[in-house]
N, C-alpha and C positions, 0 to 999 in steps of 0.2 A: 542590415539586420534581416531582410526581407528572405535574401539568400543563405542565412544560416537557420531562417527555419523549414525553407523546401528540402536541405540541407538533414533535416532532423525527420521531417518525412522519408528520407531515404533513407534513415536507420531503421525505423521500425518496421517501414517493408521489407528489409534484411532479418530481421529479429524472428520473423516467422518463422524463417528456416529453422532458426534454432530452435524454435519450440518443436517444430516436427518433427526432428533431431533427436527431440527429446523429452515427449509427450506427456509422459510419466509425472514429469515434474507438476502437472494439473494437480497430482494428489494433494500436493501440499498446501495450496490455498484453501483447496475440500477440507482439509484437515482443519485448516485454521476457523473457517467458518464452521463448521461442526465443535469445534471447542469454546468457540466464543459462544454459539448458541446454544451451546449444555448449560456450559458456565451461570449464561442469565435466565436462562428458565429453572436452573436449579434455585439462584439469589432473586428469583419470583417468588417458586414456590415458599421459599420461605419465610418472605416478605407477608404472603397473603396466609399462610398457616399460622404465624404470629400475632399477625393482625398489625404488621409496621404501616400499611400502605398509605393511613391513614399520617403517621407520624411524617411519613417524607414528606409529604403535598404539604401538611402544614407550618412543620420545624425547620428552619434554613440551615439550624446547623445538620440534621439529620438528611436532608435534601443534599444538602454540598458531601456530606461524606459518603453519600447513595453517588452522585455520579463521580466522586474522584475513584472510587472502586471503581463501576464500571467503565470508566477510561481508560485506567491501571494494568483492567482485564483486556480489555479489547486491543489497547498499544502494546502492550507485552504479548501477547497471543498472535499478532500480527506480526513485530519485527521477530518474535522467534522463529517464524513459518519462513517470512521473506528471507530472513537470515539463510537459509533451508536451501532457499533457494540458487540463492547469490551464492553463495558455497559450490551448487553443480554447476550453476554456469560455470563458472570462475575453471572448474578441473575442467569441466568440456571446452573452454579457450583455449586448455591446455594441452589439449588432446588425452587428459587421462581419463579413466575409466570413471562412472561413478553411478550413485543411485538414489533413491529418497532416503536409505537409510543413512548413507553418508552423509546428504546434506542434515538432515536432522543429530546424528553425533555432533556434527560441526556446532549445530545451535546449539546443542546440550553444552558442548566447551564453552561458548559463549556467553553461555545464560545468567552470571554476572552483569555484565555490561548490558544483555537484553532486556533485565528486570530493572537495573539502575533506569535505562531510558523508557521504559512505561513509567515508572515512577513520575521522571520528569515529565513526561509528556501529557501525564495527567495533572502533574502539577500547573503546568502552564495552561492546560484547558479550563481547569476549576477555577485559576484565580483568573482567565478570562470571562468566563461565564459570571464570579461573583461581580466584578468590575462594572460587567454593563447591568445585574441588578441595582448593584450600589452606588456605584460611582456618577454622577454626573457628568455627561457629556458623549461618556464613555456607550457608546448604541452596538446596535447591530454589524453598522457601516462599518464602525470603528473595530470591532472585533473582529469582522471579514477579514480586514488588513492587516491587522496584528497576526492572525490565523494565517495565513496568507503569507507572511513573511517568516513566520519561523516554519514554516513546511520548504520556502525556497532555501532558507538556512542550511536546514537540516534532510534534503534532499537524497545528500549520500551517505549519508549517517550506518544504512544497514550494511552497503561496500563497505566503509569504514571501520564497523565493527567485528566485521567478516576476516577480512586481507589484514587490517591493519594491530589490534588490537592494543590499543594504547593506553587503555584501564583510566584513561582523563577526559571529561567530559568538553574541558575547554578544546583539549586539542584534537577530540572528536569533530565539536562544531565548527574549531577554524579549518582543519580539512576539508571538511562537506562545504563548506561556504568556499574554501577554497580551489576545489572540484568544481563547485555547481559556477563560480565566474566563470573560468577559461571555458565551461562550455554551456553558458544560458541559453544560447540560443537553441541548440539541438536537445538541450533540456527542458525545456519549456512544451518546445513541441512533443517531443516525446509523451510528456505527460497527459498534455492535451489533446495529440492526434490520436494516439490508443481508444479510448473512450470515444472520439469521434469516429474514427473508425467500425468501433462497435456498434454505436450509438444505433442504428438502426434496427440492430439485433432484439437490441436491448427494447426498444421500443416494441417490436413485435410482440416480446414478448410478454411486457408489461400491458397491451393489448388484448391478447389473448387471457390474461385473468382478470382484466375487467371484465370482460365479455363475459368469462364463466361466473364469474360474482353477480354480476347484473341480470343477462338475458337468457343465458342457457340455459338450460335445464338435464337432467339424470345422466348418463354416460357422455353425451356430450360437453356437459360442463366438467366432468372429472379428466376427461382427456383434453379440453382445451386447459384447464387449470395444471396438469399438470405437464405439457407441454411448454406453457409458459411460463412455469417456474421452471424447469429446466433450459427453457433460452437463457432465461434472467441469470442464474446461476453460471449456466457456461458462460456469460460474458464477463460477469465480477472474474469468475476463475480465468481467463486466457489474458487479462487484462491485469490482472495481476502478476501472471508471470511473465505477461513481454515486459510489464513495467520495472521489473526485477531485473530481467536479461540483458536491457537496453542499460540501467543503472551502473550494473556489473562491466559493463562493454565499457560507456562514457565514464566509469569513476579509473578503470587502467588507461584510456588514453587520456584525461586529464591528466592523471598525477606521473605516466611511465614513457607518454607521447605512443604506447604502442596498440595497430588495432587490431582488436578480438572480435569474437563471435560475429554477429553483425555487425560489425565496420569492417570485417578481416577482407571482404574485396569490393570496400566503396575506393575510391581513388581519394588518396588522401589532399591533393592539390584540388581538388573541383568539389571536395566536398565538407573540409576544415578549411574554415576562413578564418587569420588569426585575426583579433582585431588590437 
């Protein structure tokens, strides 16, 4: 096991290329976080011009149906972008031409099955969240792992809905479940090495706007502040799309044995350990 996740480190330092390849593809994460963040500062203002704000904090039913929206919004706004994504990968393993407008048609075709799984995916969040309010026994811990396990479920779900298009949610999740075993291990890492990887980036940059919130002061604080909301930002965005690329790569050699983008020159004896 130890060597299928060094194994998964050497995908994502292959993955790079690809992004370099094809840099462009940045936009689309931008895009995504720019819709999700219209989105809730529009279902703000609203909230606060009506005078709901009050109603959420105290009504549970109004509370639960406040956050299964914005779940609804932010899972559907997201696999429609990653979908975007996993689309140009997919033509550039292919060698064919493509661009942000192509992979976004491609979501647009998709958008059925994209809106279906926000739906779900909200559904599953809310009735975890009601759970550990209401249920006994049922914690934080306990939601960690439920959360935790339908994210390893449903791992390849946006390849899935991308390549496969199966219009069935069952045989959505037995795919992606069936994808994500033959390759846990280079899955696993992948998820977690990306964000490690950045992780220091990340850190600066989250750094650098305490600084300007805390101690700076006039032009220094607006250039520290915004300096490091821009690290912050470029790391969610590169991080989202090697994690797209890498997905797009492991979901055709799970299911076709053949490798793309970054795995096209890892060695496939020294670096797929079946088990």
């Amino acid at each position: 096991m130890r060597e299928r996740y060094r194994n998964g480190l050497a995908v994502i330092d292959a993955s790079l290329d690809v992004f370099r390849a094809r840099p462009r593809l940045a936009v689309l994460p931008l895009l995504s976080l720019a819709t999700v963040g219209t989105a809730y500062a529009a279902v703000g203002l609203a909230f606060l011009h009506y005078g709901l704000l009050e109603a959420v904090l105290e009504n549970e039913f109004v509370k639960y149906g406040a956050l299964f929206a914005a779940l609804a919004i932010s899972s559907g706004v997201g696999v429609f972008f990653n979908a975007a994504v996993v689309h140009c990968a997919t033509r550039q393993f292919d060698g064919e031409e493509t661009s942000v407008r192509d992979g976004l048609a491609a979501a647009w075709d998709a958008r059925r099955e994209i809106a279906k799984w926000g739906l779900v995916s909200a559904t599953i969040g809310t009735a975890l969240y009601i759970a550990e309010d209401n249920v006994p026994g049922v914690g934080s811990l306990i939601q960690s792992i439920l959360n935790l396990g339908w994210s390893l479920l449903t791992f390849f779900v946006v390849p899935v809905i991308v390549t496969d298009r199966t219009g069935s949610l069952r045989s959505e999740i037995r795919k992606s479940g069936d994808a994500f075993a033959r390759t846990c291990g280079e899955s696993i890492t992948a998820a977690f090495g990306i964000g490690l990887a950045l992780l220091p980036v990340t850190l600066t940059g989250i750094c650098m706007l305490a600084v300007a919130y805390v101690s700076a002061t006039g032009l220094t604080a607006y250039a520290l502040g915004a300096l490091g909301g821009v690290l912050v930002v470029a790391t969610l965005v590169v991080t989202q799309v090697l994690g797209m690329i890498v997905r797009a790569a492991l979901y055709r050699y799970a299911t076709d044995g053949e490798r793309v983008g970054p795995l096209a020159e890892l060695d496939p004896d020294g670096i797929f350990v079946d088990n």
